[in-house]
C-alpha positions in Angstrom: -23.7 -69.5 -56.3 -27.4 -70.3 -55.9 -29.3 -68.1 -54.2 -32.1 -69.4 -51.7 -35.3 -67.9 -52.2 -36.4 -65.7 -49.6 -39.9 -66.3 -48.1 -42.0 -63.1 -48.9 -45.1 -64.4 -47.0 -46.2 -61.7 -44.6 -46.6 -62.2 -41.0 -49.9 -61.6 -39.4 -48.9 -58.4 -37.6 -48.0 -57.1 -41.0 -51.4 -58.1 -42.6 -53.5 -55.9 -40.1 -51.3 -53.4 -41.1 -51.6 -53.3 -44.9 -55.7 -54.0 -44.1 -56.1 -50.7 -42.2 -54.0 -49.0 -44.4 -56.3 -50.2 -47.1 -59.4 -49.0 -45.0 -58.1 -46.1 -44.4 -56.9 -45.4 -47.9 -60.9 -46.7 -49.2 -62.1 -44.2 -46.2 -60.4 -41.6 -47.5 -61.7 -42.3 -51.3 -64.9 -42.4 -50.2 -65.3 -38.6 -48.6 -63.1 -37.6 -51.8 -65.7 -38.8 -54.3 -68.5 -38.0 -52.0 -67.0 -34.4 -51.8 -66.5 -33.8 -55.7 -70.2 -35.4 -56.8 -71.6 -32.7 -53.8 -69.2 -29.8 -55.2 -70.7 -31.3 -59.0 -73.8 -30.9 -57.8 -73.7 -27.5 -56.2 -71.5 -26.0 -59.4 -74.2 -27.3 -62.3 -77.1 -26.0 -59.7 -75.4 -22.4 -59.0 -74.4 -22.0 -62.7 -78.5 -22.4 -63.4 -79.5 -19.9 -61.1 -76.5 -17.8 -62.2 -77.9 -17.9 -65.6 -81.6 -17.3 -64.7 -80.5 -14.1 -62.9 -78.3 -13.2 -66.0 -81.5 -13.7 -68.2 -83.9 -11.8 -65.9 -81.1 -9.1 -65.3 -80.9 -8.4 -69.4 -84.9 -8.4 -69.3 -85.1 -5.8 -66.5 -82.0 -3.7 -68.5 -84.2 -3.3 -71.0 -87.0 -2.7 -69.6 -85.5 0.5 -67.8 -84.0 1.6 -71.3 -87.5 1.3 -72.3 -89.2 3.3 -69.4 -86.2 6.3 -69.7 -86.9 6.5 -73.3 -90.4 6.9 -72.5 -89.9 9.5 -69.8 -87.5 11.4 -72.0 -90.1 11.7 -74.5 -92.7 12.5 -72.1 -90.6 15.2 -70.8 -90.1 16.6 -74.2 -93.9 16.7 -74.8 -94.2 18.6 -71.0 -91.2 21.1 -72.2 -93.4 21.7 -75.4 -96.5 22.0 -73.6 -95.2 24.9 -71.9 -95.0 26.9 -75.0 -97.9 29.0 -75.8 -97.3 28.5 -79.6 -97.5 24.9 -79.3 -100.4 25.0 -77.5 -102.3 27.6 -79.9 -101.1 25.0 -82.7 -103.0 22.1 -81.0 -106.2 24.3 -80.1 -106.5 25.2 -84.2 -105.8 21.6 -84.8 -108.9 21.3 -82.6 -111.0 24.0 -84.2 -110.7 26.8 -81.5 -109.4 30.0 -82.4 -108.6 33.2 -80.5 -111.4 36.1 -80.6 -109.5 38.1 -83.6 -108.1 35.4 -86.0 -110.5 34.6 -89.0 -110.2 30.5 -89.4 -109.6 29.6 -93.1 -110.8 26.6 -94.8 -109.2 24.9 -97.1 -111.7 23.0 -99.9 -110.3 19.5 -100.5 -108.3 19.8 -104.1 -110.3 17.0 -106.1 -113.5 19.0 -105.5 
């Protein structure tokens, strides 16, 4: 048996067809690609604000570890300050001495 060969040309009707399949299938590529090169674009820009924040975040961390550090010693030096033995150590230190005490200097030792 011989077989005849069968005649695979399309007909026009099936040609417009396969055409605005095609269109439609290059349409729909199109606002696919277009989609992921805006998504692209909008991840890599994000992610470089994200890490400007992150750096600017760390900076202003430690600049408030900084500033409590500072206002616990300052409040240290207040809490001292309030101590009248503390205070008549830094008035000696300055050369004033109540009405009874007798200051006594000390003669440097290679003298």
């Amino acid at each position: 048996m011989s077989r005849t060969p069968v005649n695979r040309k399309k007909s026009p009707a099936n040609q417009g067809k396969s055409a605005g399949a095609r269109r439609r299938l290059m349409i729909w590529l199109t606002f696919v690609t277009c989609f992921a090169i805006w998504a692209g674009y909008t991840f890599l820009v994000q992610n470089a604000q994200i890490s400007d924040k992150s750096s600017y975040l760390a900076q202003q961390q430690t600049s408030q570890q900084d500033t409590k550090q500072q206002l616990e010693q300052l409040k240290y030096e207040v809490s001292r300050l309030k101590d009248p033995e503390y205070i008549g150590q830094l008035a000696r230190k300055k050369g004033y001495y109540l009405p009874e005490e007798t200051p006594i200097q000390v003669e440097g030792a290679g003298n």
